[in-house]
MISEPA-205050 format. One record per residue: x, y, z of N, C-alpha, C in turn. Coordinates in nm, 2 decimals. Atoms other than C-alpha are relative to their C-alpha. Layout:
REM MISEPA-205050
BAPA,X,Y,Z,X,Y,Z,X,Y,Z
...
***
This chain:
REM MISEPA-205050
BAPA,-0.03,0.14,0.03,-1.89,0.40,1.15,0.15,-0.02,0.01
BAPA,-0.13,0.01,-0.01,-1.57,0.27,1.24,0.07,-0.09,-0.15
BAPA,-0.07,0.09,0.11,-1.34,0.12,0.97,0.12,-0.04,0.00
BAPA,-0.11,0.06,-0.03,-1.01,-0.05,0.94,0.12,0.03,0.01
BAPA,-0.15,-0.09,-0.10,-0.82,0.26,0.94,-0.01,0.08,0.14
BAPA,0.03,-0.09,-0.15,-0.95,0.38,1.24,0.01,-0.12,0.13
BAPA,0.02,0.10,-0.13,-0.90,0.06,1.40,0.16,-0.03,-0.02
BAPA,-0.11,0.03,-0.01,-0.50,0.06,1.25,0.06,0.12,0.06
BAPA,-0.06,-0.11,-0.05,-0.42,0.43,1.33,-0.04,0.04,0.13
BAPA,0.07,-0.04,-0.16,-0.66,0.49,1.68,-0.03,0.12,-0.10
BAPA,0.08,-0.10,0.00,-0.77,0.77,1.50,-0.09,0.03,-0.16
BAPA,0.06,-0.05,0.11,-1.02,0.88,1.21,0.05,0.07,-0.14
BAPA,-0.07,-0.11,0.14,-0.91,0.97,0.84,0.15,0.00,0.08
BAPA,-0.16,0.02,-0.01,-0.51,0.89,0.91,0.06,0.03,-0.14
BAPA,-0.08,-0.05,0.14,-0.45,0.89,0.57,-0.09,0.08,-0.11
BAPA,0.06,-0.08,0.05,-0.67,1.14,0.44,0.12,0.16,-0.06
BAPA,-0.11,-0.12,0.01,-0.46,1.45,0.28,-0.02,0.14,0.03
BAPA,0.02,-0.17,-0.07,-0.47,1.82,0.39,0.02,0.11,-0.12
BAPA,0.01,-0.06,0.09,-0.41,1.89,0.05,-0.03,-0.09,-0.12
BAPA,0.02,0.05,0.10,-0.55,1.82,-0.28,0.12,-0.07,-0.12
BAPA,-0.16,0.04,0.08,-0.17,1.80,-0.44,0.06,-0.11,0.05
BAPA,-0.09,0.16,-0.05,-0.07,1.51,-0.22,-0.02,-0.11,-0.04
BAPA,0.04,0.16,0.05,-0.20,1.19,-0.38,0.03,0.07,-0.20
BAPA,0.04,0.00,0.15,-0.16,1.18,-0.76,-0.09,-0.13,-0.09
BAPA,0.08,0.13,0.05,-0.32,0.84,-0.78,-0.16,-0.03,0.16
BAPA,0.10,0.02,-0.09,-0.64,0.79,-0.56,0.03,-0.17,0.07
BAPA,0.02,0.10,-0.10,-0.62,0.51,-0.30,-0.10,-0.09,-0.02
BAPA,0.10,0.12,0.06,-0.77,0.15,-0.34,-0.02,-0.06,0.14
BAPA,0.00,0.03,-0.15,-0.87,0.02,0.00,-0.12,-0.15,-0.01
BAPA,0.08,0.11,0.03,-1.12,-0.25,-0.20,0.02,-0.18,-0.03
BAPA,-0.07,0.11,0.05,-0.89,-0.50,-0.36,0.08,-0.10,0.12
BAPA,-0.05,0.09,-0.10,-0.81,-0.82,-0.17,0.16,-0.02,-0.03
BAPA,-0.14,0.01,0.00,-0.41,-0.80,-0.13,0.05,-0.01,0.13
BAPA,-0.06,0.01,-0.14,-0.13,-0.83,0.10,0.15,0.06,-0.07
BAPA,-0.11,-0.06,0.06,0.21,-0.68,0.10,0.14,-0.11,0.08
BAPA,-0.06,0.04,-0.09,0.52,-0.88,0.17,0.13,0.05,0.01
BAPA,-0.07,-0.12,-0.01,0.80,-0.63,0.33,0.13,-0.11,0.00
BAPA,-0.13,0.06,-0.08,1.17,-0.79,0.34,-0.06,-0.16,0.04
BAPA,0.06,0.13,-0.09,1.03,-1.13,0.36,-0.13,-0.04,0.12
BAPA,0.14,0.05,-0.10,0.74,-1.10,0.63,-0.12,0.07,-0.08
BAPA,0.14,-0.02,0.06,0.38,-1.09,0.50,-0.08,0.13,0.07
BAPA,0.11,-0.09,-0.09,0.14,-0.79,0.63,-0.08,0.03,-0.06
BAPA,0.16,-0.07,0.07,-0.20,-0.66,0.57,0.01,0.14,-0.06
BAPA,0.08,-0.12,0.07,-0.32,-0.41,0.33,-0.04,0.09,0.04
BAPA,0.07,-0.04,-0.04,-0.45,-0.13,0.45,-0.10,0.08,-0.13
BAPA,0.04,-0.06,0.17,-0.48,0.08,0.08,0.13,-0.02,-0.06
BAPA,-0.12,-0.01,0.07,-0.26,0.10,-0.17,-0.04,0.11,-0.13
BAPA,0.03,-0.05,0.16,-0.23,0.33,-0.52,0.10,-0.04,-0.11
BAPA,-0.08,0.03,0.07,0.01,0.34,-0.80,0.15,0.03,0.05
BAPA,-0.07,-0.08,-0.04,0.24,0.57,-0.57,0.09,-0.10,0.12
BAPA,-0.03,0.06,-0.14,0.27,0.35,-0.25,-0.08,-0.08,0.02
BAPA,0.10,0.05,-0.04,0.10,0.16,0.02,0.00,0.02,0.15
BAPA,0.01,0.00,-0.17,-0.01,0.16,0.38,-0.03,-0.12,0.03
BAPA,0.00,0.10,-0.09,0.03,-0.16,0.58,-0.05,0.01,0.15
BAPA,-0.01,0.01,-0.13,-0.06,-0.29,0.91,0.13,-0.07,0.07
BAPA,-0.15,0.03,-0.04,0.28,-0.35,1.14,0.03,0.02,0.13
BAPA,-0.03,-0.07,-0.09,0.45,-0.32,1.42,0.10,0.09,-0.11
BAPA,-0.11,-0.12,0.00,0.62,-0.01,1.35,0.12,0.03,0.02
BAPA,-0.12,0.01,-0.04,0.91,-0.06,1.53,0.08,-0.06,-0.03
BAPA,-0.12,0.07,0.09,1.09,-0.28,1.30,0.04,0.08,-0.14
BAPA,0.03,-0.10,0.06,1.04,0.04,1.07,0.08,0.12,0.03
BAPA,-0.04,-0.19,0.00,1.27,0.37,1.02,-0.09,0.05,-0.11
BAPA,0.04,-0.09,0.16,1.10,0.66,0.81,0.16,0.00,-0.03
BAPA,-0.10,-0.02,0.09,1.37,0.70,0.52,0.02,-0.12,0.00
BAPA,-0.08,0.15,0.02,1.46,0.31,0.53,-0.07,-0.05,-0.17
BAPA,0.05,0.03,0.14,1.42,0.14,0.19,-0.02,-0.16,0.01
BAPA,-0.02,0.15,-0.03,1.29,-0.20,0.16,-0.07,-0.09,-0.15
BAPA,0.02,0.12,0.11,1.20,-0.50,-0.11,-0.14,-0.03,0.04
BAPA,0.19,0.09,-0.03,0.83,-0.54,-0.14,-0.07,-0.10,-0.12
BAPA,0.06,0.06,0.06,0.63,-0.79,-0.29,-0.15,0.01,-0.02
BAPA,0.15,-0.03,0.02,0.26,-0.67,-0.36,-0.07,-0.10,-0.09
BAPA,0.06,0.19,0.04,0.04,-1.02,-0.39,-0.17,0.04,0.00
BAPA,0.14,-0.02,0.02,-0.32,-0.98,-0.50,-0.08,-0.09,-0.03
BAPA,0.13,0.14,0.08,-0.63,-1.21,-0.57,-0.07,0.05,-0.08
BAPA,0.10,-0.03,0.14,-0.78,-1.16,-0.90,-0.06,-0.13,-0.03
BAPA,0.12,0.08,0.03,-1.05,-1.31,-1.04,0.10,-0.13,-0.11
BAPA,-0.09,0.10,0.04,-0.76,-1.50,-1.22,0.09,-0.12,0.09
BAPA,-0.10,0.06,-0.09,-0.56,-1.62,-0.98,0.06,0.10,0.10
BAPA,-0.14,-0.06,-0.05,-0.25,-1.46,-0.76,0.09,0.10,-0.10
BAPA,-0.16,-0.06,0.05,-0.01,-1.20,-0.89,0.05,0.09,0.10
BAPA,-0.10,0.00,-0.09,0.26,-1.10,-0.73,0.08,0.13,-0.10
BAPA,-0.10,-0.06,0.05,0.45,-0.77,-0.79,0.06,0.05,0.06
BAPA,-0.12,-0.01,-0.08,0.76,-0.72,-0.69,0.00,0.19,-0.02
BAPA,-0.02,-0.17,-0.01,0.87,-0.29,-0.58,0.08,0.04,0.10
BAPA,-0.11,-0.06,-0.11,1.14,-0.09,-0.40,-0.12,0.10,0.02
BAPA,0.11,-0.15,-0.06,0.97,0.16,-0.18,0.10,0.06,0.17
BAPA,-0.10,-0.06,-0.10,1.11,0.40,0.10,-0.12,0.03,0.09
BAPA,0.05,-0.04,-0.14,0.94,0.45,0.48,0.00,0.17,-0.01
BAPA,0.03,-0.12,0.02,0.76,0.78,0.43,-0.04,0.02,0.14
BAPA,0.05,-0.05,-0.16,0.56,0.79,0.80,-0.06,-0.12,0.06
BAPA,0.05,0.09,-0.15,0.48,0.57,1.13,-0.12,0.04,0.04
BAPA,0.09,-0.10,-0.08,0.15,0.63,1.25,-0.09,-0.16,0.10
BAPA,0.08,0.12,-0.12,0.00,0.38,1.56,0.04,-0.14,-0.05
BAPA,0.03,0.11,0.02,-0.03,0.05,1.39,0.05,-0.02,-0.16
BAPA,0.01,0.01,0.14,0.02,0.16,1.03,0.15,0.08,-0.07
BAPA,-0.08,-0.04,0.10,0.32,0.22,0.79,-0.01,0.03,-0.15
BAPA,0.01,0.00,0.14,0.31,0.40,0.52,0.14,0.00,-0.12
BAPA,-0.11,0.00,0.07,0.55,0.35,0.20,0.01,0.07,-0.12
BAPA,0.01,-0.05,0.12,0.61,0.55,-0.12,0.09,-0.05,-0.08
BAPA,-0.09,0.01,0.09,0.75,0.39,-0.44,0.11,0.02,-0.03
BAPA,-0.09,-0.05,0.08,1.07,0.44,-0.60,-0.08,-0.04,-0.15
BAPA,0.03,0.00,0.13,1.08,0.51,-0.96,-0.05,-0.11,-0.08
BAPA,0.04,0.07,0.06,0.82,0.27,-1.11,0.06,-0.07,-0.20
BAPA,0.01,0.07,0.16,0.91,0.05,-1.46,-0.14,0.01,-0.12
BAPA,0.12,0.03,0.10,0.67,0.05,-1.76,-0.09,-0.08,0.04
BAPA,0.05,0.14,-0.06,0.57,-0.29,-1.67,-0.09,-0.02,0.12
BAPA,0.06,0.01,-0.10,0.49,-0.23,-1.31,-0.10,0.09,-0.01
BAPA,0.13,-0.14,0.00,0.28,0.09,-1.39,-0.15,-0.11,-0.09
BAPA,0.07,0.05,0.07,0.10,-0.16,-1.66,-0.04,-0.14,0.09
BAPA,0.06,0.13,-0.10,0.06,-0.49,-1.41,-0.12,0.11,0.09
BAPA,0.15,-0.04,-0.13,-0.14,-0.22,-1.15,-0.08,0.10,-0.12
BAPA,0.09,-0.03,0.07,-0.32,-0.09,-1.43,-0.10,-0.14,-0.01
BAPA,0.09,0.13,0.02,-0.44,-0.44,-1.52,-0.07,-0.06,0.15
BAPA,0.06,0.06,-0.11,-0.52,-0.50,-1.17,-0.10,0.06,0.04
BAPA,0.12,-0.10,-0.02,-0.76,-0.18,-1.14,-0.07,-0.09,-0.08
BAPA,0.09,-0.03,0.13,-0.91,-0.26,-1.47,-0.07,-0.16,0.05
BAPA,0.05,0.16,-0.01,-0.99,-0.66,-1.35,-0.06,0.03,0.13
BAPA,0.13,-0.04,-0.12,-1.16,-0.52,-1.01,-0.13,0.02,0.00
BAPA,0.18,-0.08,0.06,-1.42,-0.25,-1.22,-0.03,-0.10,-0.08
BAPA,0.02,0.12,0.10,-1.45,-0.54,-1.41,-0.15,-0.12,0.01
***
C-alpha cells in the first residue's frame, strides 16, 4: 500500500529508524496539522514531541539552518497554534525533516494536551 511518505520521499519507510535509540517520542502521522516555517505554510507529514517532517521544496532548506515554526492543529476545539525553534536535521526528496530546540514546560504540556484530545 502506498502512503503519503512514500509518495513525499519516492521511497518506502523514509523515516523509519535503524535504531531503536533514535526517536524518544513515537511519531503522530494521525493528527490533522500544518506547519508554518519562516512564514510559509506546509504540510504535515508526522510530527512528535522531538520534531517534525514536512512536505517542501527542499531547496529553500540547509541541514543545520535554524528556523521559527508555528505548529497549527485542528482540535475538536478549535485551532491552536504553537509557536517552536527547530534546526534542519535532513533533506530527503520532497521531505524536511526538523528537530526541536530545547522545549519550554508549556510547550511540552500544549503537545501533551493535543495527544490526549486526539485518544480522546
Amino acid at each position: 500500500m502506498t502512503t503519503h511518505k512514500d509518495i513525499v520521499s519516492g521511497r518506502k519507510n523514509a523515516n523509519d529508524n535503524t535504531t531503536d535509540q533514535r526517536r524518544r517520542f513515537p511519531r503522530r502521522d494521525c493528527d490533522v496539522c500544518m506547519v508554518n516555517v519562516d512564514g510559509h505554510p506546509f504540510p504535515v507529514v508526522d510530527w512528535s514531541q522531538c520534531g517534525v517532517l514536512f512536505e517542501g521544496d527542499t531547496r529553500f532548506f540547509a541541514e543545520g539552518q535554524t528556523v521559527n515554526m508555528i505548529l497549527r492543529f485542528k482540535t475538536a476545539d478549535g485551532v491552536e497554534d504553537i509557536k517552536i525553534t527547530g534546526k534542519i536535521v535532513r533533506k530527503n526528496g520532497r521531505a524536511v525533516a526538523t528537530t526541536f530546540s530545547d522545549l519550554p514546560e508549556r510547550t511540552l504540556k500544549s503537545f501533551e494536551k493535543i495527544i490526549e484530545r486526539s485518544v480522546a
